[in-house]
N, C-alpha and C positions, 0 to 999 in steps of 0.2 A: 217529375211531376210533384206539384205540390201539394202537403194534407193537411188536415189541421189535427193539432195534436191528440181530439179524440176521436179521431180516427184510424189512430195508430192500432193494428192488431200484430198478435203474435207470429212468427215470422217473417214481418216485414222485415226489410234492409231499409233503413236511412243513411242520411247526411247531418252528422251532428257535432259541432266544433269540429270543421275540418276533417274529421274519420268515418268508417263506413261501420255503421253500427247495427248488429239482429238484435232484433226484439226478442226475449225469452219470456216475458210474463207481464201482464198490464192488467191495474184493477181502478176501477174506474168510484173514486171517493167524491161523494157529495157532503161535505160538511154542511153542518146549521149554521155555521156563519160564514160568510161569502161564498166566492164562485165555486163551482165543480170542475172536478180537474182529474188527469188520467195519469198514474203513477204509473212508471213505465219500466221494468229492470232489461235494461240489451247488453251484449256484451261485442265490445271493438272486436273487428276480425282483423284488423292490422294486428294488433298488439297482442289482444287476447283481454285486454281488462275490460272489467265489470262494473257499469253504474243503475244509477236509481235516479229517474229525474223525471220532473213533475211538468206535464202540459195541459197548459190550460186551452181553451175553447178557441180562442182567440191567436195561439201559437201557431205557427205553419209551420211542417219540415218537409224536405225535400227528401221522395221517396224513389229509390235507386231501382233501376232495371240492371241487373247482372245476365252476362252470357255464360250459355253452361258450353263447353266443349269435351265430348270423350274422348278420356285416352285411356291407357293400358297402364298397369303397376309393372315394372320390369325388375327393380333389386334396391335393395338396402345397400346404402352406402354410407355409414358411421350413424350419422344422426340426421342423414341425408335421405330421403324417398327419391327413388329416378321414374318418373313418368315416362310417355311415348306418346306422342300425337298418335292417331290411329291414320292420320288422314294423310300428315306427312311425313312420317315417321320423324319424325323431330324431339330431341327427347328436352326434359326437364326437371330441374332439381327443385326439391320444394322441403324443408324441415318437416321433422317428422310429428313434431306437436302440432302440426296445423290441422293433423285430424284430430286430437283430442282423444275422448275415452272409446274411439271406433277402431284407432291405431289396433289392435290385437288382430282385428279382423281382418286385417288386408293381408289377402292372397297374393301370390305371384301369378300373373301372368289376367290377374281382376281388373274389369273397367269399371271404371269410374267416372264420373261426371267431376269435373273442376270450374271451379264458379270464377270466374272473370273478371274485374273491373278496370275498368282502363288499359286493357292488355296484359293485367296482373291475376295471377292467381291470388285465392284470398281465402277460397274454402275447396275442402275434397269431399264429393257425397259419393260415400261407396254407398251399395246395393242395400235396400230395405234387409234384405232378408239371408241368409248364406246356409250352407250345409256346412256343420262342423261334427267332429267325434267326439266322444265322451271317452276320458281315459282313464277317471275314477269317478267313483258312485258309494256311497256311502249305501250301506244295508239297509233294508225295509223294518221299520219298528211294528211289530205284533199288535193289533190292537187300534190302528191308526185308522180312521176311514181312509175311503179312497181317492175321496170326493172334495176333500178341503185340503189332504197332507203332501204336501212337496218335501221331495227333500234336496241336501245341495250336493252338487256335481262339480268336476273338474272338464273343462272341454280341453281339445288337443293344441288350441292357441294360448295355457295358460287362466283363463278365466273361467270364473265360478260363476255357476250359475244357480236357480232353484227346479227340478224336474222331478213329472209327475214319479210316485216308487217303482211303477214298472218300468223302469229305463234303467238300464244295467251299461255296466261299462263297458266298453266296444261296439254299441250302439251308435247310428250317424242319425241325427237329428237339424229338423234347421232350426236357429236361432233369428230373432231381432236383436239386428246387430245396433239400433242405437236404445232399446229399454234394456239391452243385454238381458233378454228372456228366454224361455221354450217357447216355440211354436208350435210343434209339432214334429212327427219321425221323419224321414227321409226316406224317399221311393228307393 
């Protein structure tokens, strides 16, 4: 389907120079001299690179409908991820940076959503949200309120996070697994 370049919003998928490109930030500049135009930062999900480019009014692109499919995370293999169809059990290898800064998070045995294009895998959306452990906690400072001070934490997948001071280590809380934040504890 085709749009005209200000109408490009954040998270769209396009068609741009031959790649399938997300949108991560668009800010839309009216200059005092000439036309107005929607500066656009996406980044290739083939490749992974990063541009910055300028659509004016007048621009059309071509705006991608992706298939999501679930499948299952099954095992690490070198720098290799093996997925699972759920449906046909049919497995799949896919590199491990095509999750990007969500990689820590993936569980064994986690479904996930794989974004599709042309019968290609292109993106992996694990779950909003996960339950992790906390396996260091840094002490509560005297004097802090309680109401503004975070302090930082180590969770059981390696990453640090910021959590409220009453969250002690060996506590299971869930995370947002892509602002990599606290949420809240764990039932």
């Amino acid at each position: 389907m085709k749009i005209s370049g200000v109408d490009i919003r954040p998270g769209n998928i396009i068609e741009y120079e031959g790649g399938i490109w997300k949108v991560a930030r668009i800010q839309h500049t009216q200059p005092g001299k000439g036309g107005a135009y929607m500066q656009v930062e996406m980044k290739n999900l083939m490749d992974g690179r990063k541009t910055n480019v300028r659509f004016r009014s007048a621009d059309t692109v071509e705006k991608v409908r992706l298939d999501t499919q679930e499948y299952q995370f099954l095992y690490e293999d070198g720098d290799m991820l093996v997925f699972m169809d759920t449906n046909t059990y049919e497995q799949i290898n896919l590199p491990a940076d095509l999750l990007g800064d969500a990689r820590p998070f993936l569980q064994d045995g986690m479904q996930v959503q794989l974004e599709m294009w042309e019968e290609r895998p292109i993106s992996v959306q694990l779950p909003q949200q996960i339950e992790a452990e906390i396996v260091e906690a840094d002490a509560v400072v005297k004097g802090q309120t309680a109401s503004s001070s975070y302090k930082p934490a180590v969770l059981d997948n390696g990453v640090r996070i910021m959590v409220p001071p009453h969250i002690e280590s060996g506590t299971r809380i869930v995370v947002d697994v892509y602002e990599q934040s606290y949420v809240g504890k764990a039932n």
